[in-house]
C-alpha positions, 0 to 999 in steps of 0.5 A: 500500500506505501507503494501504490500511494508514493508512485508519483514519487522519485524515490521511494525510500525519501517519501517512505517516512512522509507517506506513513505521517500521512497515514496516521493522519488520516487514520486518526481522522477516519478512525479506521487504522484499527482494520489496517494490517501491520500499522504498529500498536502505538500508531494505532491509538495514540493517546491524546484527550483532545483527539477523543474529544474530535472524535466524540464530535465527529462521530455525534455528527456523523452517526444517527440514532443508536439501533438495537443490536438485534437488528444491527448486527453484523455476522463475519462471513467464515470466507472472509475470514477463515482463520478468525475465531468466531465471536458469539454474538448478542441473543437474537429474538426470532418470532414465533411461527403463526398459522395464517387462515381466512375467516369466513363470516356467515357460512350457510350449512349444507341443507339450507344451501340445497334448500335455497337451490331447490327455491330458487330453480322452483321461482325461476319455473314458476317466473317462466311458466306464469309468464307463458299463462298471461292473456297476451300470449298466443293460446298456443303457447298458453296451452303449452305453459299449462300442460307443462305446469301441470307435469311438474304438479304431478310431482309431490314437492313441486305441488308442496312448493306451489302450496306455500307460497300461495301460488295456486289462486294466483296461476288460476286467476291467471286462467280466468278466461279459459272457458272461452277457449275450448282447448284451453279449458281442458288443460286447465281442468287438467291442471286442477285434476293434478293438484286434486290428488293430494290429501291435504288441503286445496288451496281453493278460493271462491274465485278458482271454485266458481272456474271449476264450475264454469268449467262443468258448465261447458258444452262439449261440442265444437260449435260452442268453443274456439278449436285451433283444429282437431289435430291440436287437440287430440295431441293435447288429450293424449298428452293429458292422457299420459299425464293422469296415468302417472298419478292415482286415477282409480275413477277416471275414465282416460278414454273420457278425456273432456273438460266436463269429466275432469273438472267433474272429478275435480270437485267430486275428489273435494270434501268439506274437511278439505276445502274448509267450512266456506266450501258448503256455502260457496259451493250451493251459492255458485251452483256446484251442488247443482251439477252434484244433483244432476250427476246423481240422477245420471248415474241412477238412471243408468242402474235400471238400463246397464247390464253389463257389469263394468258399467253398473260398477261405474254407475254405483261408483259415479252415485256414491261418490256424488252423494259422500260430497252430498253427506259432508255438505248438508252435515249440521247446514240446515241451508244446504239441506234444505236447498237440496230438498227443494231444488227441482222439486226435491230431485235429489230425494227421488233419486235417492228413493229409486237408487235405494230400491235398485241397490235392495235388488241388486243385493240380492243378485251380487251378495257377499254373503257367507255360503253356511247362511240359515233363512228363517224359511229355509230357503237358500240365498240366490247366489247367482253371481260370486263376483266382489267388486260388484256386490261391494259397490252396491253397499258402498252406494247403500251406505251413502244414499242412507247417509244423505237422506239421514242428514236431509231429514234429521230434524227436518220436518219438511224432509221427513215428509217429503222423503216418507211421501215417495213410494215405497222408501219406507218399506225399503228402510224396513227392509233394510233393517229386517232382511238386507243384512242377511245378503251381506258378509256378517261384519257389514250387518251392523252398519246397515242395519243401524243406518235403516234405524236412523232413517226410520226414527228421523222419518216418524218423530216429526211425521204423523203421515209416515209413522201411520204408514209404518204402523199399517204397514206389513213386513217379512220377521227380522233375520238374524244368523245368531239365532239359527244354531238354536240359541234364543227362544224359539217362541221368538220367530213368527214365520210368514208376513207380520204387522211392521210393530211386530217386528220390530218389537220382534227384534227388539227382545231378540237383541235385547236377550242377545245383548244380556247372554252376551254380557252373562259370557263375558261375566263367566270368562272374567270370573274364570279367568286364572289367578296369577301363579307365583313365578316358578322359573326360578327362586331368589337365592342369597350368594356373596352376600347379595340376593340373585334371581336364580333360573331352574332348569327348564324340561321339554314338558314344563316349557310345553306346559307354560305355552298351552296356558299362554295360549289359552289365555290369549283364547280367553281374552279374545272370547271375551273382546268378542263376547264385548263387542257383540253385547254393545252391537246387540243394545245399540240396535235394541236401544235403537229399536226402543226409540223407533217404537217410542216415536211410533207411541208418540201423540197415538194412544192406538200406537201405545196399544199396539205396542203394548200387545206385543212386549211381554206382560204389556210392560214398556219398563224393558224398553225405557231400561234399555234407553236409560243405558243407552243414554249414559253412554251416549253422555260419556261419549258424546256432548250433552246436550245434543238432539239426539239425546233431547229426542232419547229423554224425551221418549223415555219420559213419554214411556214411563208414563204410559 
């Protein structure tokens, strides 16, 4: 280094000691002298206080703030200085080791997600689908967007999603002038079908009832509707067609695609616990009990004409479906019963009289009654024809024809005159409660007969005419299976015709006796029935100071031994459900049977007379202790208070007097 700085220099032995002074110098100045290799240790640093105190100076001036020594440390590298000892340097502080992630806030979970999916694609159809229905578009593409709405409404869901958000007055609002548009109306009834199939509530306003009407009202030919052409049509049936095969379509006739049939359908597919208690009102006000009537003698006068089976079986269905809408409706609505008695001069009660007369016969022909049948005459049962579905359909129709004329004439005085006026019905009922059931398997005798005591209690309490005609009438003895294996008295049974009271008193000491034989069984099942036995599977043994249930060991005759008493106290308790059910059959059509006769009595000291010859000793105290059972259990089960149990009291009260 002296000879690089002193080149300029002559001689380098002459500059050798000027050039060291210089170095000093700037050593002292720079204070880097202590990084220069060979410069002598009193050269380095001399000591001079005043040169400290430069220093000091200088280094205020030229230096900035004091940094910590974790973050001004400088580590020699081992290549610049191989030989140099490694000085441990100050702690250094390194920062813990922190895992990074994102919070995200508000994170649906899985099902709300495919919920809100499903709601979603369920409002963009709805959109679509509602935009195509409106009256500014084509009819063609109308036709479209309702047969594909009514596709997606024969899935289940799709109907669900539909229903709660109170889409259905909306799209049928929508719809309101369908009717003008022959093809149009189809769909739209088509549409209505669908949504019909649920059990659960039809979301139905009066505005979307009274289309369903005015769709019933339409005429089915094509002078009286816009028809795009018949191809369009037929493509549109079998459309609807294919349809109404994929939901449950037992009473509709798919070769009878018309808007009449489904919109038919539609309304008879309701009742008023669906619908709501609106719908009895709406329904008489917008004409729709109208078309009910019409169908129901429709479907009757086809009784008399059809004689191949299928169509008889569609006429019976056709009536009975007509009048189960017809019995929800009139139920507790003296308007609706008393409309349906006066609309065209009380169709609905001679159509039920007629329907009822040709289900009396049609009985007898297709019964389903067991073949090991006793006849009081011993004449065996016309069996002429084994098949099912046919004699079920006429009890069925049976069944609900009773059921409205109960309700038209309950309390009815009206009712009760005009149903007793048409011919024969009251023969009919008493035919009913006598001679029917012995056509009909032995669990289906009870309801008929019960329902024939109906009709004819509501037809004499508030008609003097018909209860004169009941007491003047002649009939066959009641029949009943119980009695032909010889139980019972024989003194009992009259052969031949008898005078309508007769038998009746007839079959109320015949019941009432049933009634008490089966009540002294259950008495003797229940006393005979075994004492419980200590258990003998085992015995309680003492061991380690604990008390431990121990088994015995079990033989083959011992184990045979306990299943024969399981068995027969399983035969027992079922002779005795039995014996119980059969003893409050038996008092309910007695105590029914008493009321009859106590309403005959009524107002007609003839009547009590007539009564009176025919029950034993001339006592009515059997009837009023059969009618005071009857009526502490109708006050246990039902409200107090009713009619029926003013109408039993009163009986009661006239009977003890008597």
């Amino acid at each position: 280094p002296l000879e690089s700085l002193c080149q300029s220099c002559n001689s380098i032995l002459k500059c050798r000691v000027s050039c060291k002074l210089v170095l000093i110098t700037i050593s002292e100045n720079l204070d880097f002298t202590e990084d220069l290799p060979g410069v002598p240790e009193s050269v380095k640093k001399p000591i001079n206080k005043q040169g400290d105190k430069s220093k000091e100076n200088t280094r205020k001036i030229f230096s900035g703030p004091k940094r910590s020594p974790t973050k001004a440390v400088y580590n020699a590298r081992h290549w610049n200085h191989p030989d140099s000892e490694e000085l441990p340097g100050p702690p250094v502080v390194k920062p813990q080791s922190v895992t990074l992630y994102t919070v995200v806030q508000h994170v649906k979970h899985f099902n709300d997600v495919v919920e809100f999916g499903e709601n979603q694609e369920f409002t963009d159809d709805i959109e679509y689908l509602l935009s195509g229905l409106k009256s500014t578009q084509p009819l063609n593409t109308r036709c479209l967007s309702v047969i594909s709405l009514a596709t997606k409404c024969a899935m289940p869901s799709f109907r669900m999603h539909l229903r709660a958000h109170g889409m259905v007055a909306m799209v049928f609002k929508t719809l309101d002038d369908s009717q003008h548009h022959q093809n149009l109306s189809l769909c739209t009834a088509a549409l209505m079908y669908i949504l019909s199939r649920d059990r659960l509530n039809m979301d139905l306003d009066r505005a979307s009832l009274d289309l369903m009407i005015r769709l019933l009202e339409l005429e089915q030919d094509a002078s009286s509707a816009k028809l795009l052409n018949e191809k369009d049509m037929n493509k549109i049936k079998e459309k609807i067609r294919r349809l109404c095969e994929t939901v449950h379509n037992k009473h509709l006739d798919l070769e009878n695609i018309t808007t009449g049939h489904l919109a038919m359908e539609t309304l008879l597919s309701l009742t008023s616990k669906r619908a709501g208690d609106w719908f009895k009102e709406e329904l008489r006000l917008l004409g729709g009990l109208d078309h009910i009537v019409d169908k129901v003698k429709e479907c009757v006068d086809h009784l008399s004409r059809d004689e191949d089976e299928e169509k008889l079986v569609a006429s019976l269905w056709g009536a009975e479906r007509c009048l189960r809408v017809l019995e929800s409706v009139t139920v507790h609505n003296p308007e609706n019963q008393s409309y349906l008695i006066a609309y065209k001069d009380s169709q609905l009660i001679i159509s039920s009289a007629k329907a009822l007369q040709h289900c009396e016969e049609l009985i007898q022909q297709y019964n389903r009654a067991e073949n090991s049948i006793c006849i009081a005459d011993s004449k065996p049962l016309p069996h002429l024809n084994v098949t099912n579905h046919v004699g079920k359909a006429v009890e069925d129709c049976m069944r609900a024809i009773i059921g409205v004329l109960l309700n038209l004439t309950n309390d009815n005085e009206w009712g009760s005159t005009k149903t007793g006026e048409q011919d024969g019905l009251i023969g009919t009922a008493m035919n009913c409660v006598l001679q029917v059931p012995k056509y009909l398997p032995q669990e289906q005798r009870f309801d008929i007969r019960v329902l024939g005591l109906g009709l004819l209690i509501n037809l004499v309490e508030y008609s003097a005419r018909n209860r004169h005609c009941l007491v003047n009438m002649e009939t066959s003895c009641s029949f009943d299976s119980s009695f032909c294996s010889g139980e019972g008295d024989d003194n009992l049974r009259i052969a031949g015709q008898v005078h309508a009271v007769q038998a009746l008193v007839q079959l109320f000491l015949e019941r009432e006796r049933a009634a008490q034989l089966a009540e002294s069984k259950t008495d003797e099942l229940i006393k005979d029935a075994p004492t419980t036995q200590h258990d003998k599977s085992g015995e309680w043994q003492e061991t380690s100071g604990e008390i431990q249930w121990v088994s015995t060991e079990k033989t083959e005759g011992t184990e045979e031994k306990h299943k024969k008493e399981d068995d027969d106290e399983e035969l027992d308790l079922n002779k005795a459900l039995q014996h119980a059910g059969k003893h409050m059959e038996d008092c309910i059509v007695a105590s029914y049977t008493a009321l009859l006769l106590g309403c005959l009595c009524q107002e007609s000291p003839i009547n009590v007379t007539t009564v009176r010859e025919y029950l034993p000793d001339g006592d009515f105290s059997i009837m009023t202790e059969m009618l005071k059972k009857f009526l502490s259990f109708m006050n246990l089960t039902c409200a107090v208070g009713t009619t029926g149990q003013k109408s039993i009291s009163r009986v009661i009260e006239y009977l003890e007097h008597c």
